[in-house]
C-alpha positions as CSV (number, residue, x, y, z in Angstrom):
1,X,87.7,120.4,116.9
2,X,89.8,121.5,113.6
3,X,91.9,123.9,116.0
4,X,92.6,120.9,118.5
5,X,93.5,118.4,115.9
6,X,95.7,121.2,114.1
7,X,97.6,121.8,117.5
8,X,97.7,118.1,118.2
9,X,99.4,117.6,114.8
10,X,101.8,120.4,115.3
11,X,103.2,119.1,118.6
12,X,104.0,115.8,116.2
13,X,105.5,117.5,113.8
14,X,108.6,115.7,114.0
15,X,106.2,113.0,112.4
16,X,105.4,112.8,109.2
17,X,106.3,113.6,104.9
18,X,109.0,116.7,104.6
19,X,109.9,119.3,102.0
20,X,110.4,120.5,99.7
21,X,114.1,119.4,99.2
22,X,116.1,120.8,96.6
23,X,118.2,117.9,96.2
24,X,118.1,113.9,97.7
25,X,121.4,114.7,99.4
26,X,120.0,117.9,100.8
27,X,117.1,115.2,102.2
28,X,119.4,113.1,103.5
29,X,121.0,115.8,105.3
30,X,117.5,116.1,107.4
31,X,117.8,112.3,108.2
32,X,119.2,108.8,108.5
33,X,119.3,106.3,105.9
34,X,117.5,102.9,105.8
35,X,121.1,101.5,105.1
36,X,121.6,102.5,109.0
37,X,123.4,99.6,111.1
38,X,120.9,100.2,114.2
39,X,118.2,100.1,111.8
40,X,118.8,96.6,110.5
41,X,119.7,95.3,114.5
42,X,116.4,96.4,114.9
43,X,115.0,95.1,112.2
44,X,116.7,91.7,112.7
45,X,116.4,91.5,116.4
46,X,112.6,92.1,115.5
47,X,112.1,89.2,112.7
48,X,114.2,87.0,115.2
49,X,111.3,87.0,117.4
50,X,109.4,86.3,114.9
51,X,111.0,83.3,114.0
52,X,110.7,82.1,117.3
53,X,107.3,82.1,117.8
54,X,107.3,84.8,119.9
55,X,105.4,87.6,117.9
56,X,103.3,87.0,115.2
57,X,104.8,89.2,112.7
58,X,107.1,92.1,112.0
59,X,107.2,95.5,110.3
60,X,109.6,98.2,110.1
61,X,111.8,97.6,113.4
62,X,108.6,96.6,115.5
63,X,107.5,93.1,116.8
64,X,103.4,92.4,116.7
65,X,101.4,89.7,119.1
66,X,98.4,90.0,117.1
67,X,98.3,89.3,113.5
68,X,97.7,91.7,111.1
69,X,96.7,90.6,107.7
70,X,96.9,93.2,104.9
71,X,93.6,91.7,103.6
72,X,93.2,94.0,100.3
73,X,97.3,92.6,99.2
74,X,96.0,88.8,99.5
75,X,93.3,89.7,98.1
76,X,95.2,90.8,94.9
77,X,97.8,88.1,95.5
78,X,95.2,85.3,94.9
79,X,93.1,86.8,92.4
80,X,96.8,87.1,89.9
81,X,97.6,83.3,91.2
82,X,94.1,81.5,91.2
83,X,94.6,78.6,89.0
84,X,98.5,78.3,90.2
85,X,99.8,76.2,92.9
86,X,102.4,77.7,93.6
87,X,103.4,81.4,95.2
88,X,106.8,83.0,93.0
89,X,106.6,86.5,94.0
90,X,109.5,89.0,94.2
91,X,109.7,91.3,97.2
92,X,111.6,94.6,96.2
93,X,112.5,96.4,99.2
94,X,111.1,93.4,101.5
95,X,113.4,93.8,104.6
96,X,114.2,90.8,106.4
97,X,110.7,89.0,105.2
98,X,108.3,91.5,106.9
99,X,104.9,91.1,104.3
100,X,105.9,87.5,104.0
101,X,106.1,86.3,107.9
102,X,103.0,88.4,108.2
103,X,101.1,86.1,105.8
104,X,103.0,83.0,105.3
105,X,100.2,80.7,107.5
106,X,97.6,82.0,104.4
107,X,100.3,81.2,101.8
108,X,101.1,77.8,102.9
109,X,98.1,76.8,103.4
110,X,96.7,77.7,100.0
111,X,99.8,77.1,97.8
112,X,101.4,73.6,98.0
113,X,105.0,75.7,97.1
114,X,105.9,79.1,98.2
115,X,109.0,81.1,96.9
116,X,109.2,84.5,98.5
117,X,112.1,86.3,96.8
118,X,113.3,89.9,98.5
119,X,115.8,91.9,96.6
120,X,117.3,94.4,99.6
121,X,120.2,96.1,100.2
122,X,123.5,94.3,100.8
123,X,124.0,93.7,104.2
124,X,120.1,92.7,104.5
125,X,121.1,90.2,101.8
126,X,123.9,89.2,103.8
127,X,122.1,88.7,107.1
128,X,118.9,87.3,105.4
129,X,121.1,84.6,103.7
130,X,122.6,83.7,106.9
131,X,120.7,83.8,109.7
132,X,116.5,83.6,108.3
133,X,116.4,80.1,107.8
134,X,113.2,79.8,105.9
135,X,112.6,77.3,103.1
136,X,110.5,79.4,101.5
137,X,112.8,82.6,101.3
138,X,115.3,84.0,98.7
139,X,117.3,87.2,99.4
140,X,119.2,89.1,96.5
141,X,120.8,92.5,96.3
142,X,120.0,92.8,92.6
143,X,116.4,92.8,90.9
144,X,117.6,91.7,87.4
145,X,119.7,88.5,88.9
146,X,116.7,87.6,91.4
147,X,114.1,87.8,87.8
148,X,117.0,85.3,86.2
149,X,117.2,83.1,89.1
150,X,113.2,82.7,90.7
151,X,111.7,83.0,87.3
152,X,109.2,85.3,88.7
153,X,106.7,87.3,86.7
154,X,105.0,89.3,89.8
155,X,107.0,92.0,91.5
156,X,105.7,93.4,94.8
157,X,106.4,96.9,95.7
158,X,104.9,97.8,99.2
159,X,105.8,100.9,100.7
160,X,109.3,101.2,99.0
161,X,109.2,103.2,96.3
162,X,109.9,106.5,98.5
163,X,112.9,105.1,99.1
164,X,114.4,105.3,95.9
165,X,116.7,108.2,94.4
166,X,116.4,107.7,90.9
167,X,112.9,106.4,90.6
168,X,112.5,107.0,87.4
169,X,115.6,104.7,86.4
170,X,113.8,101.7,88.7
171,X,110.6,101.8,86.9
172,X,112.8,101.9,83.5
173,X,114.5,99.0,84.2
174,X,111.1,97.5,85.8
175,X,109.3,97.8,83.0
176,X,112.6,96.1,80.7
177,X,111.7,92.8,82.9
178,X,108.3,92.4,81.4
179,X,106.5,91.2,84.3
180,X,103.2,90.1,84.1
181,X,101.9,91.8,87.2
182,X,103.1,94.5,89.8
183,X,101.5,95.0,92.7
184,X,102.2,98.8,94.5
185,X,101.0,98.6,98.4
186,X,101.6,101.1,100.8
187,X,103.1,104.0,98.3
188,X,101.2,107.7,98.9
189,X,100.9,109.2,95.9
190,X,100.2,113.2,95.9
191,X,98.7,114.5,92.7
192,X,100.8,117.2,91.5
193,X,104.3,115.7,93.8
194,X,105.5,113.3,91.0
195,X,108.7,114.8,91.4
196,X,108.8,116.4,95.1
197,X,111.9,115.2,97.2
């Protein structure tokens, strides 16, 4: 069995976490970018289907019929925001609205308001502001000006952090905003790969 699943994983290898890379530029010389145009028409032509009732939610480029809820984030979510009425969250690395199209029916039911703030990269911005015509949806390309803006004091990070090149610098200026709560969802961590690129 350990000899099949080895082989099994080997003909996948194109699949899965790289390295060691000296360098993020060498990394990037292995791959695209997120800040890919095809990436964001997929992304876009994705959450479009979304908006039109015809998926149920949307994540990284794909388009689901069947929703998924990420039960153990709402769980969180709610316990932070029991006695509120309102949602004020800020989405960093949020695409076009992925995590909140995936849950917005819980949200809007529960909360009588809901402001879902992403901070992406520019041309996400760009799009988001144009053409995602949500009431309940911000889109900034800069974390300090969405905290001035929203007024929010929970920052969700899911599954963006190994995005980043200078980590360290974004948690710096994180942890300068003096948010009451951040929530980390879908992140790996590898004990002894703090710094592995």
């Amino acid at each position: 069995m350990q000899k099949t699943l080895h082989k099994i994983l080997k003909l996948h290898s194109a699949y899965g976490y790289k390295g060691e890379y000296s360098s993020w530029d060498k990394a990037l010389t292995h791959t695209t970018g997120y800040d890919a145009d095809s990436i964001l028409k997929q992304v876009s032509d994705a959450t479009q289907k979304v908006i039109a009732n015809e998926a149920t939610f949307e994540r990284d480029g794909i388009s689901f019929e069947i929703i998924e809820y990420a039960w153990p984030l709402v769980a969180v979510i709610l316990m932070i925001t029991h006695k509120d009425e309102k949602l004020n969250i800020i989405d960093f690395g949020g695409s076009l609205g992925s995590t909140y199209f995936q849950h917005r029916n819980i949200f809007n039911t529960i909360f009588n308001k809901v402001k879902w703030s992403i901070v992406e990269q520019g041309h996400y911005v760009e799009y988001g502001n144009k053409k995602i015509l949500d009431k309940n949806l911000g889109f900034y390309d800069n974390l300090v000006t969405c905290v001035k803006k929203t007024k929010s004091k929970t920052l969700l990070l899911s599954g963006s952090l190994g995005y980043i090149e200078n980590i360290e610098v974004l948690v710096s200026n994180i942890l300068k905003l003096d948010f009451d709560f951040i929530i980390i969802d879908r992140t790996v961590f590898v004990e002894g790969c703090d710094d592995m690129i």
